[in-house]
N, C-alpha and C positions, 0 to 999 in steps of 0.2 A: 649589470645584474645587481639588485639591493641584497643587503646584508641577509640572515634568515632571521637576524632579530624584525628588520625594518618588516618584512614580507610577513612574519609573523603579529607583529604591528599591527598594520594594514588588515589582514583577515580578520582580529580582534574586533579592530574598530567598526567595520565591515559589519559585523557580525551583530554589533553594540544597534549600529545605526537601524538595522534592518530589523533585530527585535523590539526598537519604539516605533517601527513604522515608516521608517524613513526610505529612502529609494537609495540603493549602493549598485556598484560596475558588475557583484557576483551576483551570478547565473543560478538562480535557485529551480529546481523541481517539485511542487508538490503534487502529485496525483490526485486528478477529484476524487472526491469517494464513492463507492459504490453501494448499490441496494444487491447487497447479497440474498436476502431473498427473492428476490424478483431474478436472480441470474440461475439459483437454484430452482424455482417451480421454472424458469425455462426449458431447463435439461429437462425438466419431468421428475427430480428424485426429491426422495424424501430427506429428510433433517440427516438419519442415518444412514443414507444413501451416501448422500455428497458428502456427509464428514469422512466417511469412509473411503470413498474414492480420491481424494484429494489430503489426506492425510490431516485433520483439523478434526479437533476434539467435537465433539458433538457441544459440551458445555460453553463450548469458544464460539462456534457457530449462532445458538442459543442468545450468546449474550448478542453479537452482532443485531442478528434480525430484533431485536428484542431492542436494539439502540442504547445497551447498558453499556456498551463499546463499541471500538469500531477498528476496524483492522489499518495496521501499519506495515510500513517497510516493506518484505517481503510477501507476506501475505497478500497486503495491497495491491502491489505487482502481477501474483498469482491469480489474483481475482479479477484481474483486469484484461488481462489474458484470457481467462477462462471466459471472460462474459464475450468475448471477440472472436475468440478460436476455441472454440469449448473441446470440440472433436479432436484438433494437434493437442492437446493438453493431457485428452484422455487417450491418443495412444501413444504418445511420450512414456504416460505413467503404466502404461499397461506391458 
């Protein structure tokens, strides 16, 4: 087993190599991204529908479809889910 220096090392460099582009052993995730409006006019709701239902500011929403941002981490997740299983999402939350 390597030190936690060496292992700490190792992910640096990892990490170095992979933000110029380069190809490293670690296993990254990004999730595509998603057209939040187009998952929302799915369901059928309105802007304040969905922000409402799903816990997301209405102004957050706004920016998404609007492309002035775009959702990360969690949200990301959330919305990827919801465009898949819309219905387990809404009665999880219900």
């Amino acid at each position: 087993m390597a030190s936690a220096f060496e292992s700490i090392a190792k992910g640096l460099q990892e990490a170095i190599e992979l933000n110029q582009g380069g190809k490293v052993e670690a296993k990254t995730h990004r999730p595509e991204p998603v057209d939040v409006a187009a998952i929302r006019k799915n369901l059928g709701m309105t802007q304040m529908e969905f922000a409402a239902k799903f816990s997301i500011s209405v102004s957050t929403l706004r920016h998404w479809e609007h492309g002035n941002r775009t959702p990360h981490g969690p949200a990301l997740a959330l919305l990827h889910v919801i465009s898949k299983e819309p219905q387990a999402v809404l009665r999880a939350l219900s």
